[in-house]
mmCIF entry with sequence, helices, sheets and N, C-alpha, C, O atoms, coordinates in Angstrom:
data_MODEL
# 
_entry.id   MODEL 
# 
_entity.id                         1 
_entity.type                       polymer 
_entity.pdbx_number_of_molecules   1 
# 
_entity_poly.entity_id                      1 
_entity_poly.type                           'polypeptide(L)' 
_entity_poly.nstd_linkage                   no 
_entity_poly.nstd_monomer                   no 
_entity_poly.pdbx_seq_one_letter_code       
;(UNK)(UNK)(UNK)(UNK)(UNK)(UNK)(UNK)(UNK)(UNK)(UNK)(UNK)(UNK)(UNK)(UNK)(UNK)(UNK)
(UNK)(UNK)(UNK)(UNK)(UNK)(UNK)(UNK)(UNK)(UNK)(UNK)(UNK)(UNK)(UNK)(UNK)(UNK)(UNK)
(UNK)(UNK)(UNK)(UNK)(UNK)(UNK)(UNK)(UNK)(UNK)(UNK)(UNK)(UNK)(UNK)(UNK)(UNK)(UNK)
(UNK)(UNK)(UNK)(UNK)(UNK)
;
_entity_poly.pdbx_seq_one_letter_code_can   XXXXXXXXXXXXXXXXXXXXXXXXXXXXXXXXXXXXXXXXXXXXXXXXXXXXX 
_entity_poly.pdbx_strand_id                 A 
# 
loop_
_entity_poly_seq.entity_id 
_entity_poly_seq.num 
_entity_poly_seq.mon_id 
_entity_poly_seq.hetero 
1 1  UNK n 
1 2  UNK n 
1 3  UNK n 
1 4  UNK n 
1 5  UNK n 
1 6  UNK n 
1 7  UNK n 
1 8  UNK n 
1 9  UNK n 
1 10 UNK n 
1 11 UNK n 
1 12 UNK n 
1 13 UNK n 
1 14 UNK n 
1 15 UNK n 
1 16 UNK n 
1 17 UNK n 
1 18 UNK n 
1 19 UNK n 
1 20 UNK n 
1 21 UNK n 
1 22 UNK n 
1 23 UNK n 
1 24 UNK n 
1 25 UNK n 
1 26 UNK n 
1 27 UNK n 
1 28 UNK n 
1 29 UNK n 
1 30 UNK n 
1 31 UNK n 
1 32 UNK n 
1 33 UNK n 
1 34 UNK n 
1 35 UNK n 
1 36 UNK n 
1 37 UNK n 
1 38 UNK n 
1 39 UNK n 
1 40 UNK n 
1 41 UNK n 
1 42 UNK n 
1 43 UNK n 
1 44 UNK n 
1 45 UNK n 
1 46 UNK n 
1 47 UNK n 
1 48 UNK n 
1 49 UNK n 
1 50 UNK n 
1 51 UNK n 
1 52 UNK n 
1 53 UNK n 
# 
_struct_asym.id          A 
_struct_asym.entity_id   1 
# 
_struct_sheet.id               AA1 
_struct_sheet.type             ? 
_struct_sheet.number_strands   3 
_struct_sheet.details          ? 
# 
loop_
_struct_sheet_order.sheet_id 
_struct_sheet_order.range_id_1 
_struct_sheet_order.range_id_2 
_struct_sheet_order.offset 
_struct_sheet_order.sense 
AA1 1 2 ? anti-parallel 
AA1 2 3 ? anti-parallel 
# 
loop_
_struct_sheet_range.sheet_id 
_struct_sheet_range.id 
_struct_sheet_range.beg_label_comp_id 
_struct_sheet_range.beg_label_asym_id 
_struct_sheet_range.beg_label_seq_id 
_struct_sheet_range.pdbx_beg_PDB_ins_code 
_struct_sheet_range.end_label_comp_id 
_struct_sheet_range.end_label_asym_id 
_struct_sheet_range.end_label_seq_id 
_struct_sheet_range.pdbx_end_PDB_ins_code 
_struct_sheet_range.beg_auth_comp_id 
_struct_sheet_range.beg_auth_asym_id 
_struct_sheet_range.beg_auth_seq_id 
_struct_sheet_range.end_auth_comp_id 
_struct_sheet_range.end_auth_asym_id 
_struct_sheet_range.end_auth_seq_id 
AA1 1 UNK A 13 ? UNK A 17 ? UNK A 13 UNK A 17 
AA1 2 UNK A 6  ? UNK A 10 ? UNK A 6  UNK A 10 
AA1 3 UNK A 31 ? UNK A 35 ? UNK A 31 UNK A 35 
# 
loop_
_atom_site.group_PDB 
_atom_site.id 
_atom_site.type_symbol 
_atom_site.label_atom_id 
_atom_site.label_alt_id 
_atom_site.label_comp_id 
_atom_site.label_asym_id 
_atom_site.label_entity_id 
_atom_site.label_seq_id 
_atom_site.pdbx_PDB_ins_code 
_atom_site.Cartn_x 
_atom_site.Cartn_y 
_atom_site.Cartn_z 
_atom_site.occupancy 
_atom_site.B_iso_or_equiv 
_atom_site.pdbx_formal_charge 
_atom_site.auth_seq_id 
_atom_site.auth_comp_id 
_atom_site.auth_asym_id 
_atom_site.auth_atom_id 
_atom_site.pdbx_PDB_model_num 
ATOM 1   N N  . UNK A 1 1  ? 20.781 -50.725 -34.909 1.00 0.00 ? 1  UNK A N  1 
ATOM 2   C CA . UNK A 1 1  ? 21.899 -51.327 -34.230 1.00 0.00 ? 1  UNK A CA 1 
ATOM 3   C C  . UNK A 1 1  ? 23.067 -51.399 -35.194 1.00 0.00 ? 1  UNK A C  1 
ATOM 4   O O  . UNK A 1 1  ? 22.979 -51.767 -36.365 1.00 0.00 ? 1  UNK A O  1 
ATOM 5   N N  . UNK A 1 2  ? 24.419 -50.920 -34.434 1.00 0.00 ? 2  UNK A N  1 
ATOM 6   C CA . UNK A 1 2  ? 25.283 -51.243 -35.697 1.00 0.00 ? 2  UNK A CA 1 
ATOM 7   C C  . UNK A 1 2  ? 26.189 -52.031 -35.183 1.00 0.00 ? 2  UNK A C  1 
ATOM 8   O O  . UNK A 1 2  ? 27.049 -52.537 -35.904 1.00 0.00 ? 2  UNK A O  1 
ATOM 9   N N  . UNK A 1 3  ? 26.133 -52.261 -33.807 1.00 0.00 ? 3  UNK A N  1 
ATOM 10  C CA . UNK A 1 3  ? 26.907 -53.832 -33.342 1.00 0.00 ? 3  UNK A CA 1 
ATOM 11  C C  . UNK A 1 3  ? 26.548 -54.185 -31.752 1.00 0.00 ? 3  UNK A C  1 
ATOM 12  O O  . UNK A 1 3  ? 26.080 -53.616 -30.766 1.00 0.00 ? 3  UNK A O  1 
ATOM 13  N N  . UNK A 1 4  ? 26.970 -55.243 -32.065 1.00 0.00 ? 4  UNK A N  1 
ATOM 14  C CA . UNK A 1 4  ? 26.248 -56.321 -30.562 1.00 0.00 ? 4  UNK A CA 1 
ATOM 15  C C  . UNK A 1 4  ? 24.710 -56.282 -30.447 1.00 0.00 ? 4  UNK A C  1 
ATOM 16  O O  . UNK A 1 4  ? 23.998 -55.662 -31.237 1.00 0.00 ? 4  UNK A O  1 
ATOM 17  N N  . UNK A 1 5  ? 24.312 -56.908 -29.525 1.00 0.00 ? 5  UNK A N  1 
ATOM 18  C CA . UNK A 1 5  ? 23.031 -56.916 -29.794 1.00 0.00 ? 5  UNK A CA 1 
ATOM 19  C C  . UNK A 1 5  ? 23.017 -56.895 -27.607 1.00 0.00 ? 5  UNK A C  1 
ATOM 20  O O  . UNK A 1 5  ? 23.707 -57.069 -26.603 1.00 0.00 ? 5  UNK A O  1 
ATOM 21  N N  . UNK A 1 6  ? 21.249 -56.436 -28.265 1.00 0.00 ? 6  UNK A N  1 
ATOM 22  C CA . UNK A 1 6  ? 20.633 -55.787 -27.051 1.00 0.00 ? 6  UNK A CA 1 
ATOM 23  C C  . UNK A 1 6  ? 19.192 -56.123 -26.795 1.00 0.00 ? 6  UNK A C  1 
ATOM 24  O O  . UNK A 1 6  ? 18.558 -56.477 -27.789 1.00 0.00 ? 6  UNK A O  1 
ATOM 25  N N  . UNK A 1 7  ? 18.709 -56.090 -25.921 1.00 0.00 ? 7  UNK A N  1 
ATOM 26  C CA . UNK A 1 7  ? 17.338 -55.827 -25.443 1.00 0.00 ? 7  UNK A CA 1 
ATOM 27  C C  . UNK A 1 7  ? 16.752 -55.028 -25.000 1.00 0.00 ? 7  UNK A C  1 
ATOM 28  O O  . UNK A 1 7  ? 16.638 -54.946 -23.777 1.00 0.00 ? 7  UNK A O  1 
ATOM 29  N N  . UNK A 1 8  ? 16.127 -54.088 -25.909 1.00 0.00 ? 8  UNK A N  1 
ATOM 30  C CA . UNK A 1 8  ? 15.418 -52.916 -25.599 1.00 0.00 ? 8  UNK A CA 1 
ATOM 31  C C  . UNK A 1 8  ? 14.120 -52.807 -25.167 1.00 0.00 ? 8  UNK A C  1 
ATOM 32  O O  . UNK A 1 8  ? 13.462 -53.209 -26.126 1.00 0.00 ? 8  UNK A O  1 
ATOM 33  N N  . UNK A 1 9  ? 13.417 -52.519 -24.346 1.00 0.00 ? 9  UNK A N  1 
ATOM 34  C CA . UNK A 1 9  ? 12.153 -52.144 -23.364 1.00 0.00 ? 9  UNK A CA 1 
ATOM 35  C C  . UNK A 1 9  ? 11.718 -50.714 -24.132 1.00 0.00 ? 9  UNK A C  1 
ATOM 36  O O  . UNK A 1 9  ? 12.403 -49.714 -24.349 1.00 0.00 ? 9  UNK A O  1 
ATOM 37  N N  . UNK A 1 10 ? 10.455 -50.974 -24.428 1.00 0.00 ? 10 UNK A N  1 
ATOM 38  C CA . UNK A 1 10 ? 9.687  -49.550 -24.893 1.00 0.00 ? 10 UNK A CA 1 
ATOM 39  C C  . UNK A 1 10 ? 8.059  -49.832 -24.152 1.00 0.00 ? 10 UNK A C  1 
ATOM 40  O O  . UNK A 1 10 ? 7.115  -50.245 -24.826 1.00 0.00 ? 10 UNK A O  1 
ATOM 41  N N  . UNK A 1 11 ? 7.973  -49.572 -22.900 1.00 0.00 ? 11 UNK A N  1 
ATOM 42  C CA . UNK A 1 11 ? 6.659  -49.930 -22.326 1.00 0.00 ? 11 UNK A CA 1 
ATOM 43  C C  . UNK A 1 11 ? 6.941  -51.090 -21.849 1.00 0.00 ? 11 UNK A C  1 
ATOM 44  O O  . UNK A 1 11 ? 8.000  -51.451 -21.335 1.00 0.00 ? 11 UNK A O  1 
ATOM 45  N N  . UNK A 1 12 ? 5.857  -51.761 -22.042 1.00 0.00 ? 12 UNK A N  1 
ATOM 46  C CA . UNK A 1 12 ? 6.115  -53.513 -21.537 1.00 0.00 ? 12 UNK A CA 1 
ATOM 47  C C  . UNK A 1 12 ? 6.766  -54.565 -22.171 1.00 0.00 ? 12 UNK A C  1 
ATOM 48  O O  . UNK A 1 12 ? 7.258  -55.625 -21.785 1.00 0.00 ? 12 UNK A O  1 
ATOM 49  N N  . UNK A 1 13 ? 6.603  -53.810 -23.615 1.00 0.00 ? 13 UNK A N  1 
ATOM 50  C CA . UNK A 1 13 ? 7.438  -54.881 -24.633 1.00 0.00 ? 13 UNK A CA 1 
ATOM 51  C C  . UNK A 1 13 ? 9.073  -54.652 -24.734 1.00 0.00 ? 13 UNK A C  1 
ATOM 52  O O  . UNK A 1 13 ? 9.720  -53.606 -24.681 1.00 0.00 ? 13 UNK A O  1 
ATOM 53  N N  . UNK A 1 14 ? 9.514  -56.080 -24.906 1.00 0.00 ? 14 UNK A N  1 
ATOM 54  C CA . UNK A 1 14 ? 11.110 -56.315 -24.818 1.00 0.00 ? 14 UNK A CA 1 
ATOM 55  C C  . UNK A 1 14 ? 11.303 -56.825 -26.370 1.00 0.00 ? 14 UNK A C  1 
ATOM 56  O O  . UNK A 1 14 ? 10.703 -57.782 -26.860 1.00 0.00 ? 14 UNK A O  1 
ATOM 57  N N  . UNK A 1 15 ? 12.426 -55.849 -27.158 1.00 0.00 ? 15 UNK A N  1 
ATOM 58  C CA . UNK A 1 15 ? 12.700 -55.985 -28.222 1.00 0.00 ? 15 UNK A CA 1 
ATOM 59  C C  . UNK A 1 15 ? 14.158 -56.876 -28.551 1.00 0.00 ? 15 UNK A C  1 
ATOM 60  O O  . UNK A 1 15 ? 15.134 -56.129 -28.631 1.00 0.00 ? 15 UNK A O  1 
ATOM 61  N N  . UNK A 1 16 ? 14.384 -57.966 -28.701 1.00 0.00 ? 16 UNK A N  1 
ATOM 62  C CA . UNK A 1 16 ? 15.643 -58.280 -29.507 1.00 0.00 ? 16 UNK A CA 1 
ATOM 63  C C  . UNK A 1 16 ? 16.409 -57.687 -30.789 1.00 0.00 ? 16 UNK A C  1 
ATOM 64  O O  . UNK A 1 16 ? 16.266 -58.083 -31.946 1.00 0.00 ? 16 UNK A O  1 
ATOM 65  N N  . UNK A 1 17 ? 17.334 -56.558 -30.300 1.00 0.00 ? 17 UNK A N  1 
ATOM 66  C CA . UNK A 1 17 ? 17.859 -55.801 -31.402 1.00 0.00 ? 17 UNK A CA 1 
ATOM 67  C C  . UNK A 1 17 ? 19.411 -56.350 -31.898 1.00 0.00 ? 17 UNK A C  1 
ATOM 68  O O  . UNK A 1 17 ? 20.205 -56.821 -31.083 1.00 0.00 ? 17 UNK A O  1 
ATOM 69  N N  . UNK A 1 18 ? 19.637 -56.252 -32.976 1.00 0.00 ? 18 UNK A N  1 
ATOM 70  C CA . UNK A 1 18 ? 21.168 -56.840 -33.691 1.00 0.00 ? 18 UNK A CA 1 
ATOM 71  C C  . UNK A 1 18 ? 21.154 -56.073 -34.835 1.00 0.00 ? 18 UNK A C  1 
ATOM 72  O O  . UNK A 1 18 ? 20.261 -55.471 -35.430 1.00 0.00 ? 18 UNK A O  1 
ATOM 73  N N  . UNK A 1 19 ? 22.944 -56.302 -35.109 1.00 0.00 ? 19 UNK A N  1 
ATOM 74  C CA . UNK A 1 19 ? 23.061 -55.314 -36.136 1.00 0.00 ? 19 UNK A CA 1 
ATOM 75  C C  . UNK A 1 19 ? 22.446 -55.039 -37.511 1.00 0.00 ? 19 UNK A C  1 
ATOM 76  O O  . UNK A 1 19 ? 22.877 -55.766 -38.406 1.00 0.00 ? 19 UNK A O  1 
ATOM 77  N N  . UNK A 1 20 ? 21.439 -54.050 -37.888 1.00 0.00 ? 20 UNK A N  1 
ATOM 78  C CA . UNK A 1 20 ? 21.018 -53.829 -39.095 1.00 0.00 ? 20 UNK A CA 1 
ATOM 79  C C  . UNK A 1 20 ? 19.550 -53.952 -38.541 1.00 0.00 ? 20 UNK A C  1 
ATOM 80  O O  . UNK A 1 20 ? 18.680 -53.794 -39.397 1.00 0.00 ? 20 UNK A O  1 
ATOM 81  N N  . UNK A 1 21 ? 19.207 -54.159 -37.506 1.00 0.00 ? 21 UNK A N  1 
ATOM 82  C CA . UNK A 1 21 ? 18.017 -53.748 -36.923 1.00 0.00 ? 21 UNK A CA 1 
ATOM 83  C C  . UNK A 1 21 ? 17.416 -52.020 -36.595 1.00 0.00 ? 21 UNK A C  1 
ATOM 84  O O  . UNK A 1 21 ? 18.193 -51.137 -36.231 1.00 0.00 ? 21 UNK A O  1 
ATOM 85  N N  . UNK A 1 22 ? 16.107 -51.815 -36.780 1.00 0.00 ? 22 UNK A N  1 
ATOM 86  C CA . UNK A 1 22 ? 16.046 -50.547 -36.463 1.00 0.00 ? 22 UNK A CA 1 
ATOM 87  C C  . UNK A 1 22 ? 14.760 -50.350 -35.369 1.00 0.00 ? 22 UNK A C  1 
ATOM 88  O O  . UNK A 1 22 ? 14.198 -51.443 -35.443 1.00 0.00 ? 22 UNK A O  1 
ATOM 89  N N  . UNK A 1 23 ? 14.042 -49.571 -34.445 1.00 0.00 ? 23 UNK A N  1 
ATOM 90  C CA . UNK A 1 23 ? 13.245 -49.761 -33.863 1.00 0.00 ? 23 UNK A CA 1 
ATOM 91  C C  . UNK A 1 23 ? 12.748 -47.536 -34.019 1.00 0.00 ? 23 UNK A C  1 
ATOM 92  O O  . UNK A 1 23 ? 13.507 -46.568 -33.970 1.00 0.00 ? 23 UNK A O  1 
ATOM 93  N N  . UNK A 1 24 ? 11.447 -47.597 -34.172 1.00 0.00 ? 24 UNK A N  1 
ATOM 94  C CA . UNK A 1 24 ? 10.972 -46.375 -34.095 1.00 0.00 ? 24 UNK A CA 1 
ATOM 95  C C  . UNK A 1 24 ? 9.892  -46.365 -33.522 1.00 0.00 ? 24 UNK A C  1 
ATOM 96  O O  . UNK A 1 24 ? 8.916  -46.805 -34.128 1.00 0.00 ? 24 UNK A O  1 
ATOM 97  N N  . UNK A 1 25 ? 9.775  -45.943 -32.409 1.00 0.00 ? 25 UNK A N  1 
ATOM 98  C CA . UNK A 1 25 ? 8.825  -45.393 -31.504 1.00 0.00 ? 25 UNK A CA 1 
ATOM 99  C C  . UNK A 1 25 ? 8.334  -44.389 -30.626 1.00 0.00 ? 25 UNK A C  1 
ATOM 100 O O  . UNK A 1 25 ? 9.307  -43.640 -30.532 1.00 0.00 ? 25 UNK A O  1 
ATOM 101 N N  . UNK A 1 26 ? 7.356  -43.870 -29.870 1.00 0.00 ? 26 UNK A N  1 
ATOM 102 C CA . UNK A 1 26 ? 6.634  -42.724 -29.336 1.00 0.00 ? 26 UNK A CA 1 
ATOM 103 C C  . UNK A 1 26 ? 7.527  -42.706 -27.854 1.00 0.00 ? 26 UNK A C  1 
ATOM 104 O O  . UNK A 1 26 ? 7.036  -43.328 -26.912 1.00 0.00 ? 26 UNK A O  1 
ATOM 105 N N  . UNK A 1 27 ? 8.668  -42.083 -27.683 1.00 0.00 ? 27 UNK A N  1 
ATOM 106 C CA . UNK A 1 27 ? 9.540  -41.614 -26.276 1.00 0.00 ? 27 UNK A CA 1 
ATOM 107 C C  . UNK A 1 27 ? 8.560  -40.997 -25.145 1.00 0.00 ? 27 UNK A C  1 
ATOM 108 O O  . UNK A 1 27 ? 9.038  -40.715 -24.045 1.00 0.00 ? 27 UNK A O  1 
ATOM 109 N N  . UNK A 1 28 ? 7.477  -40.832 -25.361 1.00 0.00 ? 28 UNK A N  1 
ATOM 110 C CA . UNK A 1 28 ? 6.627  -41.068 -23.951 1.00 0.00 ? 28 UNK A CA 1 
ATOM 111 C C  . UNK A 1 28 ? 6.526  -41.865 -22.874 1.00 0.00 ? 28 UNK A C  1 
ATOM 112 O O  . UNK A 1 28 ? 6.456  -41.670 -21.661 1.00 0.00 ? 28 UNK A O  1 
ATOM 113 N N  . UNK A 1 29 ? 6.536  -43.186 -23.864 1.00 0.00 ? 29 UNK A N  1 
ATOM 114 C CA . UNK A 1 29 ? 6.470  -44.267 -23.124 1.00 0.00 ? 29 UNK A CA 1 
ATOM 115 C C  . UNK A 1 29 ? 7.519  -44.764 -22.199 1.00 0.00 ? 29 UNK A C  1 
ATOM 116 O O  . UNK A 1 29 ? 8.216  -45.120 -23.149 1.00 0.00 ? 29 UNK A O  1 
ATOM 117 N N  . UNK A 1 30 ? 8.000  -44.987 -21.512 1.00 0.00 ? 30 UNK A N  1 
ATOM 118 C CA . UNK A 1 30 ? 9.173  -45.796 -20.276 1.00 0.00 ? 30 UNK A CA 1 
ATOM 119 C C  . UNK A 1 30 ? 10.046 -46.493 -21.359 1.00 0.00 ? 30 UNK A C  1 
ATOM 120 O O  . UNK A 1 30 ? 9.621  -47.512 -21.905 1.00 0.00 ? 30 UNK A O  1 
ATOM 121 N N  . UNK A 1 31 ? 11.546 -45.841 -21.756 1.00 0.00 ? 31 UNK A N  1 
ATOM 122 C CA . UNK A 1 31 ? 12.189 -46.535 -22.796 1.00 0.00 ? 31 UNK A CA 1 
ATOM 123 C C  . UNK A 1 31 ? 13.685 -46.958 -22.516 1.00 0.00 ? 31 UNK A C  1 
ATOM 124 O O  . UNK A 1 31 ? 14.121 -46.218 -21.635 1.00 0.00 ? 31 UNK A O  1 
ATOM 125 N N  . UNK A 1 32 ? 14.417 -47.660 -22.837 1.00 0.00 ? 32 UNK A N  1 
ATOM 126 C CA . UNK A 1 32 ? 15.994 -47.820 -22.735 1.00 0.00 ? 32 UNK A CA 1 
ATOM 127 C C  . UNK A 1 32 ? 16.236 -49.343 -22.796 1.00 0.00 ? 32 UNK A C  1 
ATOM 128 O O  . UNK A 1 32 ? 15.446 -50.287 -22.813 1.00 0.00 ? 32 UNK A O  1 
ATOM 129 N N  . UNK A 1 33 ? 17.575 -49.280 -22.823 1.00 0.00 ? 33 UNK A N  1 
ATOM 130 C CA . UNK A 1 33 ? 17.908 -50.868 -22.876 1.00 0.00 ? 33 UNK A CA 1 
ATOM 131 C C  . UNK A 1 33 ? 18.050 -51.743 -21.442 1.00 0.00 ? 33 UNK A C  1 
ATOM 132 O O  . UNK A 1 33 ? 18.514 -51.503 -20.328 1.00 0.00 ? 33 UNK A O  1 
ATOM 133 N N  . UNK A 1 34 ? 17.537 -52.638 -21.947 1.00 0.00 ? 34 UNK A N  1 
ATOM 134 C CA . UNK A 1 34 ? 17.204 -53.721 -20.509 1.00 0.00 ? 34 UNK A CA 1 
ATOM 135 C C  . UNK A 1 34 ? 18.056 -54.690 -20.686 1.00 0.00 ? 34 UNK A C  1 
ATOM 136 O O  . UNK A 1 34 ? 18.168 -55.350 -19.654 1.00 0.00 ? 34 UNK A O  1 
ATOM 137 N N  . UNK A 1 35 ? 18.724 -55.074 -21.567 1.00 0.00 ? 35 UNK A N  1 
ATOM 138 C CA . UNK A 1 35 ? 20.266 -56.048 -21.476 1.00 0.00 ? 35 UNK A CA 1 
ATOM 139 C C  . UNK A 1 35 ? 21.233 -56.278 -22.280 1.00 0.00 ? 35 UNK A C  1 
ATOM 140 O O  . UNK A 1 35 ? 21.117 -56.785 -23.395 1.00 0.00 ? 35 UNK A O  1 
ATOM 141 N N  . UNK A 1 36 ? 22.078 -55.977 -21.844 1.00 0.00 ? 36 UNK A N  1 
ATOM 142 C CA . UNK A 1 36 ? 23.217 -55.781 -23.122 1.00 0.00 ? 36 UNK A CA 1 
ATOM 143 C C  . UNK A 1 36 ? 24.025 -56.825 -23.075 1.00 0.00 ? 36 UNK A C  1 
ATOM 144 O O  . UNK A 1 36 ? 24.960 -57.068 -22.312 1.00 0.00 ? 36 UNK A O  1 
ATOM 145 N N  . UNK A 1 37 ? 23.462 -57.580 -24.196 1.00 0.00 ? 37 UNK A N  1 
ATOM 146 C CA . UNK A 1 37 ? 23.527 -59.568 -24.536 1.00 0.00 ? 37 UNK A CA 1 
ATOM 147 C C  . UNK A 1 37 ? 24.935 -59.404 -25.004 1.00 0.00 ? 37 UNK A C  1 
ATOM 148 O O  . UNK A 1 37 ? 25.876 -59.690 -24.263 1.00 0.00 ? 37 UNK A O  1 
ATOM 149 N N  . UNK A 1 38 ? 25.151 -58.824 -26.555 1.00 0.00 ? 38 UNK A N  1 
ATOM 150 C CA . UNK A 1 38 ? 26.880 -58.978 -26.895 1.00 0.00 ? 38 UNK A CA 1 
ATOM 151 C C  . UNK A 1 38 ? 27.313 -58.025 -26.870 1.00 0.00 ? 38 UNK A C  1 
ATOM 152 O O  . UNK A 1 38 ? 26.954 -57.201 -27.711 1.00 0.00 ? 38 UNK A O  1 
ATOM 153 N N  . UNK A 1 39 ? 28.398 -57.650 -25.784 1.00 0.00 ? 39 UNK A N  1 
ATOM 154 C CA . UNK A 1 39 ? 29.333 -56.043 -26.513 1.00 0.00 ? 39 UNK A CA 1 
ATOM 155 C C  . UNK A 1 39 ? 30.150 -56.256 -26.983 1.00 0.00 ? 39 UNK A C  1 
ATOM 156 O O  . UNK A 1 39 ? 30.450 -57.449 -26.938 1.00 0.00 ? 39 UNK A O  1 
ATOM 157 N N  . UNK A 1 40 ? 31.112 -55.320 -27.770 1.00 0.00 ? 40 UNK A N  1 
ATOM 158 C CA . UNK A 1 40 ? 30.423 -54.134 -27.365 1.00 0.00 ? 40 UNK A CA 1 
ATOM 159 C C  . UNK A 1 40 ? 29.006 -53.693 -28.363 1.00 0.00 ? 40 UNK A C  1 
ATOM 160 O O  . UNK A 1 40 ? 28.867 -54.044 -29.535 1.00 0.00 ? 40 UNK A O  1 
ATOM 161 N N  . UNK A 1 41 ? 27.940 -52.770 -27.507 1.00 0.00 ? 41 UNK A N  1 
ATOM 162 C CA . UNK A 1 41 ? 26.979 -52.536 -28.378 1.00 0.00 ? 41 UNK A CA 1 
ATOM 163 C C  . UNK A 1 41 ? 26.775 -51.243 -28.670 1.00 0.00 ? 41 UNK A C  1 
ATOM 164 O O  . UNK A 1 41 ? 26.316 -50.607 -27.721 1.00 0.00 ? 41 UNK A O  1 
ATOM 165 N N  . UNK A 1 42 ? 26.971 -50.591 -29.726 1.00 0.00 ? 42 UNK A N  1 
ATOM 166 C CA . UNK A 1 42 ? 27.133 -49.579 -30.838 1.00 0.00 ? 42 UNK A CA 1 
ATOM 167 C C  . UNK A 1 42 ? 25.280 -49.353 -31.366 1.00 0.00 ? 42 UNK A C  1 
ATOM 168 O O  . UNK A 1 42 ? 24.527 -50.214 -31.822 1.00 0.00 ? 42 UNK A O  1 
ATOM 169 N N  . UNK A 1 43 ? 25.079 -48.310 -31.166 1.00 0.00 ? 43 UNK A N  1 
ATOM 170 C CA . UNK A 1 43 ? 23.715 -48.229 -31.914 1.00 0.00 ? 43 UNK A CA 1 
ATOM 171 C C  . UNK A 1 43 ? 23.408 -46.679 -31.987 1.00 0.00 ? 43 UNK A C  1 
ATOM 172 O O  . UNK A 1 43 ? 23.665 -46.041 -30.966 1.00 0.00 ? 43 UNK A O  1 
ATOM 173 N N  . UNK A 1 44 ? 22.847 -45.943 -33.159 1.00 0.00 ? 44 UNK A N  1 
ATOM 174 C CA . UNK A 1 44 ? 22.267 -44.354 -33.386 1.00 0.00 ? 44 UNK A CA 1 
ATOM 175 C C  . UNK A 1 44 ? 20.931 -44.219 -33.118 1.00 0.00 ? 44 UNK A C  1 
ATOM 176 O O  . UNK A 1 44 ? 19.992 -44.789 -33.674 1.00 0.00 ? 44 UNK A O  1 
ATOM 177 N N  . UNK A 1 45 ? 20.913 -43.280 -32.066 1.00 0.00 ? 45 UNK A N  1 
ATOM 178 C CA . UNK A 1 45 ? 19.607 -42.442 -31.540 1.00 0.00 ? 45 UNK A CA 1 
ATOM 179 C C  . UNK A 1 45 ? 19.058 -41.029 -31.993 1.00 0.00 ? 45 UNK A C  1 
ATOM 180 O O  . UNK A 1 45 ? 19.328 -39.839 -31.830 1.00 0.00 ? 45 UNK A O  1 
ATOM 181 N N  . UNK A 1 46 ? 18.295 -41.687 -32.542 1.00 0.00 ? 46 UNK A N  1 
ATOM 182 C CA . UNK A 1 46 ? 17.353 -39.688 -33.660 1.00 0.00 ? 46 UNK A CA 1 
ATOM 183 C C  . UNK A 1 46 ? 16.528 -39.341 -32.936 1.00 0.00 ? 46 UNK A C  1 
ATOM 184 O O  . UNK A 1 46 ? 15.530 -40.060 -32.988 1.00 0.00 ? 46 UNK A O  1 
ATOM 185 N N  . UNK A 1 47 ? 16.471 -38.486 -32.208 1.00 0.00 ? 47 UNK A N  1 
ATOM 186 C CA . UNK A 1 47 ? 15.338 -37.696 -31.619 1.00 0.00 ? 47 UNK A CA 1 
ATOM 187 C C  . UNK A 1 47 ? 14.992 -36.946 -32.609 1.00 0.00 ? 47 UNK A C  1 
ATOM 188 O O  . UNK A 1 47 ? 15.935 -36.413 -33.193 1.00 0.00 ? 47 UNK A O  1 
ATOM 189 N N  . UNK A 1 48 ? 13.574 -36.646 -33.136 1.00 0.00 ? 48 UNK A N  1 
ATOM 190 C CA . UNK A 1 48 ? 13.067 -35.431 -33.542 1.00 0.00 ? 48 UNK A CA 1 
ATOM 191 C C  . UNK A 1 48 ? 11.551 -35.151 -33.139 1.00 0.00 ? 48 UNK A C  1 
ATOM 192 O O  . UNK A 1 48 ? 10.571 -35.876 -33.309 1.00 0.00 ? 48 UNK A O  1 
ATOM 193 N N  . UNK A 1 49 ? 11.643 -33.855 -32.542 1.00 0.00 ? 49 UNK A N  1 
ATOM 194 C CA . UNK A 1 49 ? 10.630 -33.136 -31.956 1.00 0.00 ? 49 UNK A CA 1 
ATOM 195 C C  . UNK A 1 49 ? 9.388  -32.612 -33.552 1.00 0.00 ? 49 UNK A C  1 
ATOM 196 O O  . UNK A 1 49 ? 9.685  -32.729 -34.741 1.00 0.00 ? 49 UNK A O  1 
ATOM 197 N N  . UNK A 1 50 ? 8.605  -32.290 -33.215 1.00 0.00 ? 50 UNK A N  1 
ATOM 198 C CA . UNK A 1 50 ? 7.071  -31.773 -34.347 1.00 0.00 ? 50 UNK A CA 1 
ATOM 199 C C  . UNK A 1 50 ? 7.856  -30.132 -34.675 1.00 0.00 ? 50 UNK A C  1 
ATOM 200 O O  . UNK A 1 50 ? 8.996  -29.773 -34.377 1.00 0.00 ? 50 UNK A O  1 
ATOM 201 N N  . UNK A 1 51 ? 7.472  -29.862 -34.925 1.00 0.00 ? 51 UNK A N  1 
ATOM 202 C CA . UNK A 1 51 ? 7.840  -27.824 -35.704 1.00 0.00 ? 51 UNK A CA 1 
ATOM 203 C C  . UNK A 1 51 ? 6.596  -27.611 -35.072 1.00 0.00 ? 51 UNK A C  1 
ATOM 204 O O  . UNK A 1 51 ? 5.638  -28.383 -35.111 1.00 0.00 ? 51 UNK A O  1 
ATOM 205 N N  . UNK A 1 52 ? 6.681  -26.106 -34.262 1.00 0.00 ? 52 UNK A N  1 
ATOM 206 C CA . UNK A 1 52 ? 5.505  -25.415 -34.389 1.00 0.00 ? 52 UNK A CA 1 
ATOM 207 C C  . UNK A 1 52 ? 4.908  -25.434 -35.880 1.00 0.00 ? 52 UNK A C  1 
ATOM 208 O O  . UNK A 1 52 ? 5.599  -25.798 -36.832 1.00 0.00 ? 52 UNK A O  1 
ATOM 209 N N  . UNK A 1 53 ? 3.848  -25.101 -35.988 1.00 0.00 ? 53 UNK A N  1 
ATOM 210 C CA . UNK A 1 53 ? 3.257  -24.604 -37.206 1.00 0.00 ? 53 UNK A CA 1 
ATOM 211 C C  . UNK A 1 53 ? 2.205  -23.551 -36.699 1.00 0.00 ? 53 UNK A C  1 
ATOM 212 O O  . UNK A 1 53 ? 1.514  -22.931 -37.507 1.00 0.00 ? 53 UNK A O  1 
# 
């Protein structure tokens, strides 16, 4: 998070995120934000996929 804070849903669990918070998890699961407490809210999303090998 790099500003405001949020409530993020990854499955069933609800995360309280604020700035300097980070959250890393398996995008299979049912994911996104479920409430956006202070805006504005600013935050970076890394997708990275496996490499063939």
């Amino acid at each position: 998070m790099l500003e405001g804070e949020v409530n993020y849903r990854h499955g069933a669990e609800i995360y309280a995120l604020r700035p300097g918070d980070t959250l890393f998890f398996d995008a299979d699961a049912p994911h996104g934000p479920e409430d956006l407490v202070k805006l504005p809210a600013r935050y970076l999303s890394v997708i990275s996929y496996p490499q063939n090998s």
